[in-house]
C-alpha positions in Angstrom: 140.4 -29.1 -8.3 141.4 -26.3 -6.0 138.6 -24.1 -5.7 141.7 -21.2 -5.9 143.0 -22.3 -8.9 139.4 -22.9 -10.1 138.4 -19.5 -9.9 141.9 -17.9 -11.1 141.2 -20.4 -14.5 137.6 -18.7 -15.2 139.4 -15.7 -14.6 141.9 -16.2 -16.8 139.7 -17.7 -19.6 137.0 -15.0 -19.2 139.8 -12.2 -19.6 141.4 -14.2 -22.7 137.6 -14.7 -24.1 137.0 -11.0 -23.8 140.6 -9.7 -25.2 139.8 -11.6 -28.8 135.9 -10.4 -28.9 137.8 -7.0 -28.7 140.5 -8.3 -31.1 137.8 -9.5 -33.4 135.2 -6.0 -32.9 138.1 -4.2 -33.5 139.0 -5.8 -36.7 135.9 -5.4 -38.0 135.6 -2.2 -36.8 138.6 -1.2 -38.8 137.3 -2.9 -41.9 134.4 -1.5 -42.2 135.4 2.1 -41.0 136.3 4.7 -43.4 139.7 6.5 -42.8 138.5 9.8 -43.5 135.3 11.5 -43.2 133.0 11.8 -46.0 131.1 14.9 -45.8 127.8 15.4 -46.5 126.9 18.7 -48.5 123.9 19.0 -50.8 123.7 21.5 -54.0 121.5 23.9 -51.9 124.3 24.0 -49.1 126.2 25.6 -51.6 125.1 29.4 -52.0 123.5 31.9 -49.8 120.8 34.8 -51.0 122.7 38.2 -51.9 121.0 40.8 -50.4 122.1 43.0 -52.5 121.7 41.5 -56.1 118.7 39.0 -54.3 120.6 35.8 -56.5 122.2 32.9 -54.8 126.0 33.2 -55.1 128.7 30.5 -54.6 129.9 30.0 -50.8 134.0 30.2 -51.1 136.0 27.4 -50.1 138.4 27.8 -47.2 141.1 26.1 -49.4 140.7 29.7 -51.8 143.2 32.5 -50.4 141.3 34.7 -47.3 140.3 37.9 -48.4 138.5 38.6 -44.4 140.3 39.6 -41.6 137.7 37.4 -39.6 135.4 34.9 -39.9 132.7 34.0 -37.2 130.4 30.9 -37.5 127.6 30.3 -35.6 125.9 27.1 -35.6 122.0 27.8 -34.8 119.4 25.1 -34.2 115.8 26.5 -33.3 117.5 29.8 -32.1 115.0 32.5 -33.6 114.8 33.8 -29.9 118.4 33.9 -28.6 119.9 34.3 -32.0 119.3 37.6 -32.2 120.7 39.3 -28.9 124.3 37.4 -29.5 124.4 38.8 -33.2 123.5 42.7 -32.3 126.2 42.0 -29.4 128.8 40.8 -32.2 127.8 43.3 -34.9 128.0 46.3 -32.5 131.9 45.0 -31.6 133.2 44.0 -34.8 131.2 47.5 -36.3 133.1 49.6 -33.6 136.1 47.8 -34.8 136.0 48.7 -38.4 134.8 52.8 -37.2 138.6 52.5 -35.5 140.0 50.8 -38.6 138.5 51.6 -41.9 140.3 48.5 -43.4 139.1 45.8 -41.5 136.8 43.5 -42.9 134.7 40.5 -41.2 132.1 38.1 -42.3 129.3 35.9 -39.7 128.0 33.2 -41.2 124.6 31.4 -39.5 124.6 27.7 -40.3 121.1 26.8 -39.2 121.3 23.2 -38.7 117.9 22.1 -39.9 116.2 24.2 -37.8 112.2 24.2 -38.0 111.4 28.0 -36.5 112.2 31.2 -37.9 116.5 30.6 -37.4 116.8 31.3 -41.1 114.5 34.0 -41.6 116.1 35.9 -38.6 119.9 35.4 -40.3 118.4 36.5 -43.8 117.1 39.7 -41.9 120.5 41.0 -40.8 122.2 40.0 -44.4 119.3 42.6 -45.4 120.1 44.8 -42.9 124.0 44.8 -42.5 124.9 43.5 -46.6 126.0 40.1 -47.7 129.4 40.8 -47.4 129.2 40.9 -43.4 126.3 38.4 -42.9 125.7 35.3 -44.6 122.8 32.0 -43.9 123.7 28.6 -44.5 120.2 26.9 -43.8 121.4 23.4 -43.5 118.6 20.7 -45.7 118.4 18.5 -42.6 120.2 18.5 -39.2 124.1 17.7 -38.9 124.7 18.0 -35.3 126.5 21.1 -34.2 130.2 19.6 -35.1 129.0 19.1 -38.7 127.1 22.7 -38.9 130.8 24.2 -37.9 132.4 22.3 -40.1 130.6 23.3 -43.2 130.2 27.0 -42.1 134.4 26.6 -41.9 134.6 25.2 -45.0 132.5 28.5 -46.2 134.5 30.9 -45.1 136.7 33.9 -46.0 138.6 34.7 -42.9 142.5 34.7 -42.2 140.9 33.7 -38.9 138.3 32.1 -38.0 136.1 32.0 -34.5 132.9 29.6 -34.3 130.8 30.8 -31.0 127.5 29.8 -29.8 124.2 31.2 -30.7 123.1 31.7 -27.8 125.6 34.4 -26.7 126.8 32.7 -23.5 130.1 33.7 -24.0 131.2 38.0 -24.5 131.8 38.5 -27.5 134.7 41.6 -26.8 136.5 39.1 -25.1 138.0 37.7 -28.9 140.2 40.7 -27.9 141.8 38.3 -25.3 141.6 35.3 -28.3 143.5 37.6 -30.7 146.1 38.3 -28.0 147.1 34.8 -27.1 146.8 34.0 -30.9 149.3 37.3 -31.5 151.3 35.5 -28.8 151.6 31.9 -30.6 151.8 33.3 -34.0 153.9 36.6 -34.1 151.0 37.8 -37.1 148.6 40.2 -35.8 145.0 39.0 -36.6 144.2 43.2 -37.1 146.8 43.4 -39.8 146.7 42.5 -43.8 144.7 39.0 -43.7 147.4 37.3 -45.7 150.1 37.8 -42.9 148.2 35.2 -40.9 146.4 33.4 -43.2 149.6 30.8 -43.6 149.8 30.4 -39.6 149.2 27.5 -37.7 147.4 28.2 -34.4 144.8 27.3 -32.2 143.4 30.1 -29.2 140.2 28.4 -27.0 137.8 30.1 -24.4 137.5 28.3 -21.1 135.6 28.2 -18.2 137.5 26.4 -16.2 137.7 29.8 -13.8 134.6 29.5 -13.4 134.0 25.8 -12.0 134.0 26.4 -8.1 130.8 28.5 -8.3 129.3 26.2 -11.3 129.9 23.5 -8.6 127.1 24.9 -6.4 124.6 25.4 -8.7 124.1 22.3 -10.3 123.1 18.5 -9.1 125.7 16.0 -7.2 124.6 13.9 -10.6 125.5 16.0 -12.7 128.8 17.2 -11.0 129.5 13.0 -11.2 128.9 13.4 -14.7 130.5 16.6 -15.5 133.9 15.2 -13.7 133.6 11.8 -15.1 133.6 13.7 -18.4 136.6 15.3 -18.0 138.6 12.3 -16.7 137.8 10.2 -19.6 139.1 13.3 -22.2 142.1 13.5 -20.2 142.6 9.6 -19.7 142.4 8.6 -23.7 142.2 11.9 -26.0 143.5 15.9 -25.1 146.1 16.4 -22.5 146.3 19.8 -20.5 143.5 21.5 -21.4 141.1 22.2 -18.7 137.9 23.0 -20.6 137.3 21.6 -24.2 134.0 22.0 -24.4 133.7 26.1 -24.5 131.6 27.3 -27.5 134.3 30.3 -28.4 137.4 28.7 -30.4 139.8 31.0 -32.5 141.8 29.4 -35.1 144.2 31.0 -38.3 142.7 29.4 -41.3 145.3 26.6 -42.0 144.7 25.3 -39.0 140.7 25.3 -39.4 141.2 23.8 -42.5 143.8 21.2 -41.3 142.2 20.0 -38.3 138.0 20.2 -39.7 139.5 18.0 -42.6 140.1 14.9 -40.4 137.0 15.8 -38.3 134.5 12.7 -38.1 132.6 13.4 -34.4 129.2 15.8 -35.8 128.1 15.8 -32.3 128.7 17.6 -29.2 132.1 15.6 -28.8 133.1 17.6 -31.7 135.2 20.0 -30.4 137.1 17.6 -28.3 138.5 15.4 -31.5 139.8 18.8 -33.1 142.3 19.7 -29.8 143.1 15.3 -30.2 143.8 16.3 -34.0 145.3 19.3 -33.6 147.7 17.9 -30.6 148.5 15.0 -32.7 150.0 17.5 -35.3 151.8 19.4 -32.6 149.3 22.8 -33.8 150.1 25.1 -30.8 146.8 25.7 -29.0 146.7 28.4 -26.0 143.3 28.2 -23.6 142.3 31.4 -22.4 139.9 32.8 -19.5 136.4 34.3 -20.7 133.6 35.4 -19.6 130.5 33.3 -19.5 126.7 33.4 -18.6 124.6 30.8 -18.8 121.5 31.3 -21.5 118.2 29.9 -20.9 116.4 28.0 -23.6 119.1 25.1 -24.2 117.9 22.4 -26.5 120.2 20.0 -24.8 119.3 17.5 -22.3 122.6 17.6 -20.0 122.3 13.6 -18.9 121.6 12.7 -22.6 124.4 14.7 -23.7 127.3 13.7 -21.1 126.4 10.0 -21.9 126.8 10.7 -26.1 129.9 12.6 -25.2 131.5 10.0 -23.0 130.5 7.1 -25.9 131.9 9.7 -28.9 135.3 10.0 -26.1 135.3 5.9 -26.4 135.3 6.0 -30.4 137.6 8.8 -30.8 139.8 7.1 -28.7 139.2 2.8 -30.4 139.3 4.1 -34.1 142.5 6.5 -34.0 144.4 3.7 -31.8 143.3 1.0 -34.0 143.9 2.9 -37.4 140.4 2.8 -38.6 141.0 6.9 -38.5 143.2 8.6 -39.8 144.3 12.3 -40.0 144.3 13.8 -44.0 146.9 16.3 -43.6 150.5 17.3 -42.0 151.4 20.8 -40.9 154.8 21.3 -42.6 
């Protein structure tokens, strides 16, 4: 035999042999995969301490009507020392904010994702201080990952809308000034007015950095620049289209669309954020990405190599299970 045509058969052979192991993984993928997330909540996840009356009360449900003007999560693991800093910085805004309008009313809600320091004991201090009905704890049994800490602190919540920023106060917080803006933009409902005008609205406002990335560039390794691009090709190549930064912990969303797109939501990890913007594009949910401010914090509990390399393999199963079927999404917009 030719050696040509040798070589061009094992080519052939070893590309057939490989499509049907991927036929076969992906059928068994799909059998074994459930459509929709089943999510974890124990009893105990279910209340938070009243400063006031000092009983556990009932967390709402963000299917109930808002009765907030805004809601701010903020997933916390091990954050007892930079915890602190981004709430004052938020409390001092939103408390400024209701001086100029008597009727606004906002809730933060501290999911401590089974932290083992002081996280909850820090939260419970400023529900002492500032009243249950502006601070609230949700100290999570055991740890969900920071996509499944936002997700039940959403699911707890009161607001027409709702924003989940970091703990670590990387981002300003006055600049949900700009969020409200763009969102005032996509949804013609002013997030300052009577929470029912927006609770019905369907919108989706993100922070970015991407302004930022030239002088980012400089500061960091050629490896993990590699990383960092390689990233961003792969969410372009098989998820979100035309978004430049996906990964900014400052998202603004009305409260159908929180509820809407954290329904479907399977990825707990750090890929989270990335399968909401596939959800929410797949429902044709307007999103607008706008510029913000941002600093980086010291004392990250994330190991940057560790958590490209999650990201990238939660990118490939994001991508496999909604092309094959084996995920689905709960819930249309009209």
């Amino acid at each position: 035999m030719d050696l040509t045509i040798f070589i061009w058969t094992v080519i052939v052979y070893g590309l057939a042999a490989a499509a049907s192991l991927l036929l076969m993984l992906s059928v068994i993928l799909y059998l074994i995969t459930n459509p929709y997330p089943v999510v974890e909540r124990f009893p105990e996840e279910s209340t938070f301490n009243d400063a006031k009356t000092k009983r556990k009360l009932p967390f709402p449900n963000i299917a109930e009507p808002s009765s907030v003007h805004l809601s701010v999560v903020v997933p916390a693991y091990n954050e007892e020392e930079r915890l602190p800093p981004m709430l004052d910085e938020a409390i001092e805004f939103l408390e400024n904010r209701v001086k100029e309008q008597p009727s606004y009313k906002y809730e933060i809600i501290v999911v401590s994702d089974g932290s083992r320091d002081k996280t909850v004991q820090v939260a419970e201090g400023y529900a002492e201080k500032y009243g249950s009905e502006k601070v609230r704890c949700l100290p999570l049994i055991k740890n969900r990952g920071k996509g499944g800490a936002v997700r039940l602190g959403v699911e707890s919540s009161r607001g027409a809308s709702i924003l989940f920023a970091d703990a670590d106060g990387a981002s300003k917080f006055e600049d949900l000034t700009k969020l409200e803006g763009a969102l005032l933009d996509l949804t013609k409902s002013d997030p300052l007015a009577q929470p029912d005008e927006l609770s019905n609205e369907v919108a989706i406002v993100i922070g970015s950095r991407a302004h930022l990335e030239k002088e980012s560039l400089a500061t960091r390794s050629v490896f993990r620049n590699i990383l960092m691009y390689g990233f961003h090709f792969l969410v372009w190549l098989f998820t979100v289209k035309g978004i430049k930064d996906t990964q900014c912990g400052f998202k603004l969303f009305t409260r159908r669309a929180a509820n809407i797109c954290f329904k479907s939501l399977h990825v707990n990890r750090w890929a989270f954020d990335v399968e909401l913007l596939y959800i929410a594009q797949k429902l044709d949910i307007p999103i607008a990405e706008i510029p913000v401010r941002w600093t980086e914090i010291e004392g990250s509990k994330v190991t940057p190599v560790l958590s490209w390399v999650q990201m990238g393999c939660d990118l490939g199963l994001i991508w496999l299970k909604y092309t094959i079927g084996a995920w689905k999404i709960s819930q249309k917009t009209e």
